[in-house]
N, C-alpha and C positions, 0 to 999 in steps of 0.2 A: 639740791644738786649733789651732796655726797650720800654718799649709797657704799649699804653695809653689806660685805658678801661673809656666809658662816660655809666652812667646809667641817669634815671629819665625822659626820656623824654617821650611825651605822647598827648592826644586832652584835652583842655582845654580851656572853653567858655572865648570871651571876657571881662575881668579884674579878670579872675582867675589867680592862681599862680602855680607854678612848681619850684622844687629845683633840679638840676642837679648833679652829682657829677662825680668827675673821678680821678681816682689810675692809680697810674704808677705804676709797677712792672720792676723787673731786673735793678732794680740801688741801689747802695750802697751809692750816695753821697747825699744830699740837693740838690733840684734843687729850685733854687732860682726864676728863670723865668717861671712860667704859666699864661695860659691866656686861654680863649675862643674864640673861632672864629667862624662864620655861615657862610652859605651859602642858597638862594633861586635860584629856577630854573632861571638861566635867569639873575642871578648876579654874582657879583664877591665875592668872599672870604673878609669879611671882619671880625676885630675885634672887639668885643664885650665888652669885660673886661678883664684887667690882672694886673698882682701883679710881677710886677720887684724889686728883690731883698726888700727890705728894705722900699720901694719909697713912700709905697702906692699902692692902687690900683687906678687903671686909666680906662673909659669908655667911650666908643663911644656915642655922643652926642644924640644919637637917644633911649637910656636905660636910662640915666643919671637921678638920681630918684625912679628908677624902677629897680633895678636889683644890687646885690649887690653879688659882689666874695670876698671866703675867700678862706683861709689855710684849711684845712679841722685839724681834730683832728690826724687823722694819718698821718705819713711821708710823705711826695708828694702825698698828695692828697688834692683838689681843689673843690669847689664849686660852683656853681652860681643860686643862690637864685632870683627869677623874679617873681614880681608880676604888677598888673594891665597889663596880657599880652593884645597884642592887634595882632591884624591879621597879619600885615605886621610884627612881631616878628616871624612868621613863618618860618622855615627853617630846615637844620640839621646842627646843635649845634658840634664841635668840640672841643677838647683840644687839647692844644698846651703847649709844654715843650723847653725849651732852656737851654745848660748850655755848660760852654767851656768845660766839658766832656765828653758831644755830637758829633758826626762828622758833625750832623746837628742838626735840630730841628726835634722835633718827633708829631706823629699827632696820635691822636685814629680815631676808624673806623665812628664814629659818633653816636647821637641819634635824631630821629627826635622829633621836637615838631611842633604840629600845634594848632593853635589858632582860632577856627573857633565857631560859635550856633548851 
């Protein structure tokens, strides 16, 4: 029943920046665990940044520098602020929700960004 929307995504020349954001709806609890995840044609799903519980946020070795998740201002909602994008950042940007009041984890439909001149 909760459903993840991602806005912000867009074309944006090499070492331009893009801010992502995305709300969950139909939940009443904290969800402690989001992250972002992408994907490009041709790869696998991988993680990008996330914010487990309390821990920190944590990123994939390949943003590290360049790309920064928060909390947003509102309840379960999430950010991912990227700059110096570069090409290969290209993909569709997902969010990703976990909580043990999940039956599972939950995915929005995507937004794409592409990073191209």
């Amino acid at each position: 029943q909760v459903q993840l929307v991602e806005s912000g995504g867009g074309l944006v020349q090499p070492g331009g920046s893009l801010r992502l954001s995305c709300a969950a709806s139909g939940s009443f609890v904290v969800i402690h665990n989001m992250a972002w995840y992408r994907q490009s044609p041709g790869n696998q799903r991988e993680m990008v940044a996330a914010i487990v519980g309390d821990n920190g946020p944590i990123y994939a070795d390949s943003v590290k520098g360049r790309f920064t998740i928060s909390r947003g201002t509102v309840l379960n909602t999430i950010t991912l602020q990227m700059n110096n994008l570069k090409p290969e950042d290209t993909a569709v940007y997902y969010c990703n929700a976990q909580s043990a009041h999940f039956s599972g984890p939950k995915w929005g439909q995507g937004t794409q960004v592409t990073v191209s001149s």
